[in-house]
N, C-alpha and C positions, 0 to 999 in steps of 0.2 A: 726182899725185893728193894732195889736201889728208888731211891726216890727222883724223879727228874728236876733237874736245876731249872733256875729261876725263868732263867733267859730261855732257855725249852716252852717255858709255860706262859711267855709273854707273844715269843714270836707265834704258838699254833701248831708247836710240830708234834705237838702228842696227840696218841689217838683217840685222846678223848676230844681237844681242841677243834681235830679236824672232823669231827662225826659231829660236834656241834656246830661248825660252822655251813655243814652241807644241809644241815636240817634247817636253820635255820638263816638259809640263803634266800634271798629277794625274788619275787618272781613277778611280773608283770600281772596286773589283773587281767587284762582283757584276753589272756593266755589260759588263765585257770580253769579247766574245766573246759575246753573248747577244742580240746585235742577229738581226731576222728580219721580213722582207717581213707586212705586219696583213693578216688574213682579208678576202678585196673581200668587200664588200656583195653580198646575192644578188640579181641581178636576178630570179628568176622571180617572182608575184605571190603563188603559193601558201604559198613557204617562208617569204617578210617576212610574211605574215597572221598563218602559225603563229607565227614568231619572235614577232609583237604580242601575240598570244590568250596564250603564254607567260608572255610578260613582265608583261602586268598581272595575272593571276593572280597572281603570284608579287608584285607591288607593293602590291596593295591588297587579297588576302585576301577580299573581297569585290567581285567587278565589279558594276556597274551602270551606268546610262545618264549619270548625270552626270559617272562619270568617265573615261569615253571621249570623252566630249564634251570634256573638256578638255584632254586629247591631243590633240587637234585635229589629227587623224589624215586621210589620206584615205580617203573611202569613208563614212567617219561611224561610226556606230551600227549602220548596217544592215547594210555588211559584217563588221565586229565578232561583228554578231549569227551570223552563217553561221556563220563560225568556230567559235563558243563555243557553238554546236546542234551543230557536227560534234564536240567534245569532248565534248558532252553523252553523243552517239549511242557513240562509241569509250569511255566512263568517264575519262576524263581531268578532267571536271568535271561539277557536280552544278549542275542548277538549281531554286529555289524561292523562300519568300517569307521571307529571312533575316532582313532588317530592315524592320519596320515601315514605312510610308511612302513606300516608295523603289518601287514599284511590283515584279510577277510576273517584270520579267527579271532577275532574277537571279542568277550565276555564284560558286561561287567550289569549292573541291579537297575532298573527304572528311573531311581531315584537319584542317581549320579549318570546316567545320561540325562535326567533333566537340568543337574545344575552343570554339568558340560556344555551344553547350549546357552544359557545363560553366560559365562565367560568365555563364547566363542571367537576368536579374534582374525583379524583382515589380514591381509598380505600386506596390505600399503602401509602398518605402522609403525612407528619408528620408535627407539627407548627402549623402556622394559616391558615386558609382557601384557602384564595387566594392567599398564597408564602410571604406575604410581612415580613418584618422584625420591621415594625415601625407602626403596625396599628392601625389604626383612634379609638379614644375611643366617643363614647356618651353616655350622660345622657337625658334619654328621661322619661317623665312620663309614667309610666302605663298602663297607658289606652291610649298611641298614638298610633296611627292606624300603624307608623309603627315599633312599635314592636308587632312581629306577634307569641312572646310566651306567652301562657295562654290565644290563638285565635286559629288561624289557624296552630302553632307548638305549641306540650306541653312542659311542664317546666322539664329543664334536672334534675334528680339525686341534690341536694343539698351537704355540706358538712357536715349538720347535722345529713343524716340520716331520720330514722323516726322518730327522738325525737324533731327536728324544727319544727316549723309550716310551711306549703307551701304558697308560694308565689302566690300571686293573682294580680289580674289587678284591683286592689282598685283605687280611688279617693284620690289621693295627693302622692301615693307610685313612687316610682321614681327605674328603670332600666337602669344598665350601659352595653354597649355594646361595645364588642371590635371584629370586623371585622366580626361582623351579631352575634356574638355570644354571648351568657349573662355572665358577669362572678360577678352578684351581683346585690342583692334587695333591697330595703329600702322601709320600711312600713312609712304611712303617718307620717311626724313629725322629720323622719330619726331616732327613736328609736332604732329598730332591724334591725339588719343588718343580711344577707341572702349571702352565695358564691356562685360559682358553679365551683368551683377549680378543684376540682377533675374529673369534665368530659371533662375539656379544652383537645385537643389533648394532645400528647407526644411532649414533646421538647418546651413546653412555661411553662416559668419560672413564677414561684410562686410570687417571689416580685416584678418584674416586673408590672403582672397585678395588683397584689395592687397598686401600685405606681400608673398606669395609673388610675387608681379608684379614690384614693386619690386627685391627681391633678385635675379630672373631677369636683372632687365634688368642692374642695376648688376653681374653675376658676369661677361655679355657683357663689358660697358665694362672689368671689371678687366683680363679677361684676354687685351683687343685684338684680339676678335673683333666688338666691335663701337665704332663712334663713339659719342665723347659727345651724347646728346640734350638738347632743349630742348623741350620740353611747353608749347606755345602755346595749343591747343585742347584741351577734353575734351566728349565727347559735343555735338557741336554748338556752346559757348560758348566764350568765352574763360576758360581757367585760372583765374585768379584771382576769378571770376566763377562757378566750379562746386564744389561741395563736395570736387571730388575735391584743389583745388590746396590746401587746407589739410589732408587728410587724406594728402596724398603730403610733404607740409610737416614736420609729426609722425611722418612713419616716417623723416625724415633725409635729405629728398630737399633741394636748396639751389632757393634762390630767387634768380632773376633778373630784371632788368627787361624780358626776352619771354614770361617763364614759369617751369614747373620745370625744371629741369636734373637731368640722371642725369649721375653722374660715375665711379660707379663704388666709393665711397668707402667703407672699412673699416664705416663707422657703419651707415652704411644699409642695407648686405648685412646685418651682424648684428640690426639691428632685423628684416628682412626675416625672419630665419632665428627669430628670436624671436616672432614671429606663426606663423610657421607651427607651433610645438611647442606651441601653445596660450599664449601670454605674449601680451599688448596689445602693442600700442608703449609707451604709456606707462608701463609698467611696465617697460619695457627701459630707457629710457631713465632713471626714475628710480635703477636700479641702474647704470649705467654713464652719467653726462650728455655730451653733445655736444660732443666738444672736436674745433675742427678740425686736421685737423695743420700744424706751421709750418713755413714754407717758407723761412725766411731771417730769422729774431729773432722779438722779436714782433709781434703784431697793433695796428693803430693805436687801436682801443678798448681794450686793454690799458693802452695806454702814456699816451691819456689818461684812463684811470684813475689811475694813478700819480702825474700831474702835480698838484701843488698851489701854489694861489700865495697863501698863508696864511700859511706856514712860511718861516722864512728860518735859514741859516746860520749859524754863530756869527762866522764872516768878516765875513759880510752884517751882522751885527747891530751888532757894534764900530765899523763904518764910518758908521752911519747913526743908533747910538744904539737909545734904544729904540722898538722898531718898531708898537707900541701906541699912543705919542703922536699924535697928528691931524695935529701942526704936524713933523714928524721930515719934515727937507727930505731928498731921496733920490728915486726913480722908484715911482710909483703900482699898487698890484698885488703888491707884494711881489719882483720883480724884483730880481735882483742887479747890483749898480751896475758898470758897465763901468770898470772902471783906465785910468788914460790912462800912453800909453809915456812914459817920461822919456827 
């Protein structure tokens, strides 16, 4: 039997190699020994109902008929409904007229209608929801359970109009939230961008929420939880054609020739971050100006900044005389004359 060469027995390819390296592969402690058969699914129909009736309680704080529907559950609504009557009947849950609009069925546990009442809010007030001055922005997919518009709340007024597409709860679209409330969509890919400016209350500022948007997105991009976007559309139009692709231009967003681009990039997080604590964009950026970072020397509009062909050398000058005469034979431009090899 041929003996296996060296190089065979360094890389691991023999099957000795390989049967010792399976044996003695690393394995996690907290793994060892802690393996065990998953609970089977229950077939009877009663205890999946209850486990449901459970589970969205417990998800949405509020049930109602939009968000069962989008479970897209068997049985519907209507067995939903039986269920969450038999909570009713037992005190497990409470039903009334929590939210405005949403229609009489509705479910949700004692302990969140009491802090419901607790952040009850007026008609007369103006800003964000809850008073604050500095609120929390998220970017949440879509279709998470908790954003609860284009489910159980429908989707406000756009600034499109009728002439935008509306905004759905797709597969890869992604929704930014600023204090429960949506102020912008993005279709799978972040192509088209989607506002809802215009139905924010009175008294929150316009570039502000952008900014907050902007930073949202680009905090994703930093920390490669999301792909770099390209902003081709905004409300129906094309980008550069809508006021928003000069206003995302000024908060540090770059410019491409399909549109804007989210990159992610130190500048425009911080501008972001600078609108939201009450500072303009432009006020950021006159205290800190746009420098982008270099990636390998400098930039070619740098460099022809530098370049002059006015200026000559004193090499240059002795060779050709003075460089001011008209008639000074030599190359045109101020060009330094090439030596020939001897």
């Amino acid at each position: 039997r041929r003996r296996p060469t060296r190089s065979r027995l360094r890389m691991g390819r023999t099957s000795f190699a390989q049967a010792h390296n399976v044996s003695g592969a690393q394995v996690a402690p907290d793994v060892v020994g802690r393996w065990s058969l998953s609970v089977p699914a229950a077939t009877d129909a009663t205890s999946r109902s209850i486990a449901h009736g459970e589970a969205w309680l417990d998800r949405y704080g509020v049930l109602t008929r939009g968000s069962v529907v989008s479970e897209d559950v068997l049985g519907g609504f209507a067995l939903a409904y039986k269920v969450l009557s038999g909570f009713e009947e037992s005190g497990k849950a409470m039903r009334g007229y929590v939210i405005e609009g949403l229609g009489a069925a509705q479910f949700s546990t004692p302990a969140v209608i009491d802090r419901l009442r607790g952040v009850d809010d007026s008609p007369d007030v103006t800003g964000w929801p809850s008073g604050t001055r500095e609120p929390q922005t998220y970017v949440l997919a879509a279709t998470d359970p908790a954003n609860p518009y284009g489910a159980a709340l429908s989707w406000p007024p756009t600034d499109a109009g009728d002439s935008g597409a509306r905004p759905t709860r797709a597969a890869g679209a992604l929704v930014v939230l600023m204090d429960g409330l949506p102020v912008a969509h993005l279709t799978r890919g972040g192509k088209t961008l989607t506002t809802f400016f215009n139905a924010l209350p009175e008294g929150i500022e316009r570039t502000e929420v952008l900014a907050a948007v902007l930073a949202g997105l680009n905090e994703l991009v930093a920390a490669g939880r999301l792909s770099k976007l390209v902003i081709e559309k905004a409300n129906g139009r094309p980008i550069f054609e809508s006021k928003l692709g000069g206003e995302l231009r000024e908060l540090g967003a770059a410019l491409t020739p399909k549109g804007v681009r989210i990159t992610g990039s130190a500048h425009a997080a911080s501008s972001g971050r600078a609108g939201q604590h009450g500072h303009s964009g432009e006020a950021a950026r006159s205290a800190e100006p746009y420098r982008p970072a270099r990636r390998g020397g400098r930039r070619a509009v740098e460099a022809m900044e530098e370049l002059s062909f006015d200026d000559l050398d004193s090499e240059a000058s002795e060779a050709l005389g003075d460089p001011s005469a008209p008639d000074t034979p030599g190359s045109p431009g101020g060009f330094r004359p090439r030596r020939r090899r001897r």
